[in-house]
OpenMM code with the backbone's topology and positions (N, CA, C; nanometers):
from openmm import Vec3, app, unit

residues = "UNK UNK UNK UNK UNK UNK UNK UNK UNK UNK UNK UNK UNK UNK UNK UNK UNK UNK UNK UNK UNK UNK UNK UNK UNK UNK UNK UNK UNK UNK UNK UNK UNK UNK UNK UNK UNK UNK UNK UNK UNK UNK UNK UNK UNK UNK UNK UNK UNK UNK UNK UNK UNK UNK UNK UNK UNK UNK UNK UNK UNK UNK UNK UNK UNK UNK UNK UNK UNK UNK UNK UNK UNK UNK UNK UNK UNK UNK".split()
positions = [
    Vec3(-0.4257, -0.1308, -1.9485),
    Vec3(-0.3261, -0.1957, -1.8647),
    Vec3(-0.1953, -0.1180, -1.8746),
    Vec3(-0.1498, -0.1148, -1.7520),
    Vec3(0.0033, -0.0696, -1.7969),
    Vec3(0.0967, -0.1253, -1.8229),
    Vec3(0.1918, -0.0285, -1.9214),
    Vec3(0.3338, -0.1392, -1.9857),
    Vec3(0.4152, -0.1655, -1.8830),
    Vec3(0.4887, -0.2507, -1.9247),
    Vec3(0.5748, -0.2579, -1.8886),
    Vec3(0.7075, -0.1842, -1.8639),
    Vec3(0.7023, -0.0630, -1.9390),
    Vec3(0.7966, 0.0585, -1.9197),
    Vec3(0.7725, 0.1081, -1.7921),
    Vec3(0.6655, 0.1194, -1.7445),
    Vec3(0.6023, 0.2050, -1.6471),
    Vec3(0.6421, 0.0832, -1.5036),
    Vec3(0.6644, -0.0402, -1.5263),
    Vec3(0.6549, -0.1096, -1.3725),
    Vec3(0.8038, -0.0994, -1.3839),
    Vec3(0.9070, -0.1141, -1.5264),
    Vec3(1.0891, -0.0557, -1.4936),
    Vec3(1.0860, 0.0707, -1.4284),
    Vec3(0.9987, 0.1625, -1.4222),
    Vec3(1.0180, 0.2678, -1.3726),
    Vec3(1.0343, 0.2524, -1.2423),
    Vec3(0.8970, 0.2099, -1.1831),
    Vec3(0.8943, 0.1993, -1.0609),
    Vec3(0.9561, 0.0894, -1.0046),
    Vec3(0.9964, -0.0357, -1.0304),
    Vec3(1.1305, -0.1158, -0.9684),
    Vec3(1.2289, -0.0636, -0.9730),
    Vec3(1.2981, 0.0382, -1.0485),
    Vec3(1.4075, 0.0905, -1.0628),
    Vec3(1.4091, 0.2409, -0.9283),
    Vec3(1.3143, 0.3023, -0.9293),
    Vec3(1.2854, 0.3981, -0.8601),
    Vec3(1.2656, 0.2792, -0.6655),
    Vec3(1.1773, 0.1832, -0.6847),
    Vec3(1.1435, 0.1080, -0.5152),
    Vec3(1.2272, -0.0130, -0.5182),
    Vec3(1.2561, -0.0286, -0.5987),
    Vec3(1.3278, -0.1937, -0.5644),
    Vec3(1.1971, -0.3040, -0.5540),
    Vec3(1.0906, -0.2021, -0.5764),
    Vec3(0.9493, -0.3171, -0.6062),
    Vec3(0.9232, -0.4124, -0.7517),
    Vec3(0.9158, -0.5553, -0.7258),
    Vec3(0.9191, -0.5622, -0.8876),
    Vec3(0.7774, -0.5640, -0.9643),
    Vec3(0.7196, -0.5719, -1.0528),
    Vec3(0.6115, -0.5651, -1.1092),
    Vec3(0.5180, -0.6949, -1.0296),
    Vec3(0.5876, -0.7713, -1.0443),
    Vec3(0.4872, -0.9181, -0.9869),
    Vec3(0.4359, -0.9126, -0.8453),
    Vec3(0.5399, -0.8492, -0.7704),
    Vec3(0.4766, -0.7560, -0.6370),
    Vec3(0.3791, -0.6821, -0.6311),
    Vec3(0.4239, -0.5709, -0.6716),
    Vec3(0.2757, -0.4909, -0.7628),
    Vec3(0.1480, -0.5516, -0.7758),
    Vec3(0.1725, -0.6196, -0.8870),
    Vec3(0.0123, -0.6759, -0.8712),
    Vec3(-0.0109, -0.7491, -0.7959),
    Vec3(0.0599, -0.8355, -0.7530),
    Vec3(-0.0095, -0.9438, -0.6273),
    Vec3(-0.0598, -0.8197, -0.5382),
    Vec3(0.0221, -0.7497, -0.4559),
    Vec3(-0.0562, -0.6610, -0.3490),
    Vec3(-0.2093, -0.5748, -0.4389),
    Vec3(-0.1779, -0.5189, -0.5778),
    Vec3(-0.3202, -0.4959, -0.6320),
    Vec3(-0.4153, -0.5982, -0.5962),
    Vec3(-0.4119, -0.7284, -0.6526),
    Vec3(-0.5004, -0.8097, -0.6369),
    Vec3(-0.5834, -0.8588, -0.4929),
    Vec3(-0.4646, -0.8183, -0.4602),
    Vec3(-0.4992, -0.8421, -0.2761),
    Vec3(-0.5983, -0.7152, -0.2529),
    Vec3(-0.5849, -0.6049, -0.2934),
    Vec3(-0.6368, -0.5263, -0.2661),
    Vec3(-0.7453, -0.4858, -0.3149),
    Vec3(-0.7746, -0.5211, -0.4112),
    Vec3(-0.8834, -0.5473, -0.4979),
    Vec3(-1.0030, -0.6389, -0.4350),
    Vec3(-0.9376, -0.7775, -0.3903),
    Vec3(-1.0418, -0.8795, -0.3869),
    Vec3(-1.0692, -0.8570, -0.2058),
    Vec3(-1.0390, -0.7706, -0.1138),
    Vec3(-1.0584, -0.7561, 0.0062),
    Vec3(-1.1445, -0.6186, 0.0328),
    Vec3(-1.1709, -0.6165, 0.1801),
    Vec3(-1.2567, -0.5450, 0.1967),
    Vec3(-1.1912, -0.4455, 0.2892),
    Vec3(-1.1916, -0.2793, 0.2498),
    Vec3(-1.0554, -0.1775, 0.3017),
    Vec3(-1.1897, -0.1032, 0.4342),
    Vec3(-1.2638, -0.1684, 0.4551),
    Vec3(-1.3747, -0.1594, 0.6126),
    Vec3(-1.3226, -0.2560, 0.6861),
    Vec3(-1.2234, -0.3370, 0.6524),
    Vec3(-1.1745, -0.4445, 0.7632),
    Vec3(-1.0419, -0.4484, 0.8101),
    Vec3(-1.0838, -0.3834, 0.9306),
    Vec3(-1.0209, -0.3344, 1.0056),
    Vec3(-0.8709, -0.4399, 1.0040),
    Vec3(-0.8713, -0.5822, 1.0458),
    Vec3(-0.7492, -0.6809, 1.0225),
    Vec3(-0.6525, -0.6953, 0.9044),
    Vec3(-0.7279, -0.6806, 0.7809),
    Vec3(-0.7094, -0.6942, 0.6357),
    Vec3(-0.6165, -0.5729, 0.6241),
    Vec3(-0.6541, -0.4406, 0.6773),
    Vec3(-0.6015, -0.3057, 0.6448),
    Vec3(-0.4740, -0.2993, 0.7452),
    Vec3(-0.4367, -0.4014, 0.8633),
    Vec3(-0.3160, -0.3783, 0.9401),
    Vec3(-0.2299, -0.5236, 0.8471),
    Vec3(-0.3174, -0.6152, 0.8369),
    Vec3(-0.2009, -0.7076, 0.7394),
    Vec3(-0.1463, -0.6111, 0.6295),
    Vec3(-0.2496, -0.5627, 0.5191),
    Vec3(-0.2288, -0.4855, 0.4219),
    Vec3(-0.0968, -0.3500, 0.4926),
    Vec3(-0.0891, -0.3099, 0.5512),
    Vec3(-0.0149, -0.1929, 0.6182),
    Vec3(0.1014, -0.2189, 0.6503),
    Vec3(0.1196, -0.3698, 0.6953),
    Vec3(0.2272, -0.4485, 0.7572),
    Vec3(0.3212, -0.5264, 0.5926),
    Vec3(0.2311, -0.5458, 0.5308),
    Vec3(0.3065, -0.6006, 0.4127),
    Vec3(0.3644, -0.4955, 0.3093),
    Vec3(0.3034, -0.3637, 0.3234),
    Vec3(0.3758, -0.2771, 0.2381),
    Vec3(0.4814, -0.2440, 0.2966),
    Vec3(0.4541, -0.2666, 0.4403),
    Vec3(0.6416, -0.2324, 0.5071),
    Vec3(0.7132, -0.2987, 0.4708),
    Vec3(0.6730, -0.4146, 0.4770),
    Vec3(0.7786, -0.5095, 0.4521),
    Vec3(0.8447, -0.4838, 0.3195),
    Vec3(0.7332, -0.4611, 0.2235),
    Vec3(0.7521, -0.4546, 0.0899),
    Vec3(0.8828, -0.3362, 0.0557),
    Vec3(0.8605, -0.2378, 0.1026),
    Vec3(0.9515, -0.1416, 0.0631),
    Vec3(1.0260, -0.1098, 0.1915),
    Vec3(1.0669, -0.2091, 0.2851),
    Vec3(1.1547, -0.1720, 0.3094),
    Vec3(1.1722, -0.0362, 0.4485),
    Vec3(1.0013, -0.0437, 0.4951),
    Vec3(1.0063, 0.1221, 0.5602),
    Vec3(0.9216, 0.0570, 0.6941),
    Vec3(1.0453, 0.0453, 0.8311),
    Vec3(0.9388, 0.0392, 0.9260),
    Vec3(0.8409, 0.1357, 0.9945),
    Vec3(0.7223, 0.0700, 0.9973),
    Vec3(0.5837, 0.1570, 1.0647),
    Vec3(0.5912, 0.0774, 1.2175),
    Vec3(0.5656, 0.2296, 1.2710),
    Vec3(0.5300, 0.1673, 1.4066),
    Vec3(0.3905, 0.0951, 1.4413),
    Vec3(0.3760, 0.0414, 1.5752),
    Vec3(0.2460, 0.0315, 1.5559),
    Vec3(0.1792, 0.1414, 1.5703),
    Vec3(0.1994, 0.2239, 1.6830),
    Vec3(0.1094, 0.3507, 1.6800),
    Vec3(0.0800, 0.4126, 1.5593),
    Vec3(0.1985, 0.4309, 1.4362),
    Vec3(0.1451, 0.5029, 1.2897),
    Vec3(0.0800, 0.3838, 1.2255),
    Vec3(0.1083, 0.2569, 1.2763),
    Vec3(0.0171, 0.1647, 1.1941),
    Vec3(-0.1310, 0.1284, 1.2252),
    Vec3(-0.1843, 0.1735, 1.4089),
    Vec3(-0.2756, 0.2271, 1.4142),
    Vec3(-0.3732, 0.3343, 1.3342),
    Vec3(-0.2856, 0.4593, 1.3397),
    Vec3(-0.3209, 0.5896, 1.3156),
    Vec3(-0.3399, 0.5810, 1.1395),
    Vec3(-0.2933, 0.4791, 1.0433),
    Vec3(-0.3076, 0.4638, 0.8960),
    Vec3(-0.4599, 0.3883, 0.9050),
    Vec3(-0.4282, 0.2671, 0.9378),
    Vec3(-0.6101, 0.2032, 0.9485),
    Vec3(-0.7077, 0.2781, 0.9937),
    Vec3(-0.6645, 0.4075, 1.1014),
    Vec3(-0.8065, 0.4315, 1.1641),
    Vec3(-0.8385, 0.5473, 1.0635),
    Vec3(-0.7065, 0.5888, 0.9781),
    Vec3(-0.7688, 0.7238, 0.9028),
    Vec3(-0.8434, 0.6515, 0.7615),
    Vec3(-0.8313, 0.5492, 0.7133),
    Vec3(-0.8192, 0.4554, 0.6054),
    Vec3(-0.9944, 0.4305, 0.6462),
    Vec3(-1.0614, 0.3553, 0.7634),
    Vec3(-1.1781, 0.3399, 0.8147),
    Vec3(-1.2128, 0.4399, 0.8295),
    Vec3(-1.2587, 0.5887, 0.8715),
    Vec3(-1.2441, 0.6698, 0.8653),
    Vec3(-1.3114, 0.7591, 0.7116),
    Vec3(-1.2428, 0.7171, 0.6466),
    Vec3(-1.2328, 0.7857, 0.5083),
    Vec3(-1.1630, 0.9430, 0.5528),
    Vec3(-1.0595, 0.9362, 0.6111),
    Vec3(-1.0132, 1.0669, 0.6617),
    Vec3(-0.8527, 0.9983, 0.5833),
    Vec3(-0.8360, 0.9703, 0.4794),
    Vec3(-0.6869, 0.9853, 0.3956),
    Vec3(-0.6741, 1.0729, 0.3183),
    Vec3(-0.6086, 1.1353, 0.3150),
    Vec3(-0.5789, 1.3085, 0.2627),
    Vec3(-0.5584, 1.2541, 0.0637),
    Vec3(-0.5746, 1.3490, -0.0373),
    Vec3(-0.5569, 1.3157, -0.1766),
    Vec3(-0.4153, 1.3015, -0.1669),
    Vec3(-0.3917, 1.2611, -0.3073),
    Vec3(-0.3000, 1.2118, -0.3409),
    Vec3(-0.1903, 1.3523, -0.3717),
    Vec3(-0.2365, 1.4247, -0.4088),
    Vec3(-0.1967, 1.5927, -0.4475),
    Vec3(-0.1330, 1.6397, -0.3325),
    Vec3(-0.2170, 1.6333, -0.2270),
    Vec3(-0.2114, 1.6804, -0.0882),
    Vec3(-0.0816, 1.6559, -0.0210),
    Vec3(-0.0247, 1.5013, -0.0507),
    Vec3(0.0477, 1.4010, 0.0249),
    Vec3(0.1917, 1.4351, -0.0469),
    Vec3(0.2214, 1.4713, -0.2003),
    Vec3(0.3370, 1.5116, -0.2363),
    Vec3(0.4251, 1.6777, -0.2359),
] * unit.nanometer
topology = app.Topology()
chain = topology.addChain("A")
for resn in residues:
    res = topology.addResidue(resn, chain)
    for name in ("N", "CA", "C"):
        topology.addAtom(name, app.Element.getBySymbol(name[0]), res)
């Protein structure tokens, strides 16, 4: 599990707090990322979450690469 050092990091760095965090983990965990509705709620609540509006067209273009299995690594993306 991770400490708690590590979720000050990242609230301090997103303005996300830890209890956020995991609720959206859990959400994400207990759902199914082939469903297509689940993955635009899911898409729509991380905006909200941090703060960053998605259009719909990029909020299209995230689900269909997400269904797909066409999301680039994590390496790739920084």
């Amino acid at each position: 599990m991770l400490g708690d050092s590590f979720f000050k990091k990242v609230e301090n760095k997103s303005g996300v707090s830890k209890e956020t965090i995991l609720s959206l983990a859990s959400k994400l965990q207990n759902s199914s990322m082939k469903d297509e509705k689940v993955l635009h709620e899911l898409v729509q609540e991380i905006s909200s979450i941090t703060g960053k509006e998605v259009s719909k067209e990029k909020e299209d273009k995230i689900v269909d690469a997400i269904l797909k299995d066409n999301v680039p690594a994590v390496d790739k993306m920084i």
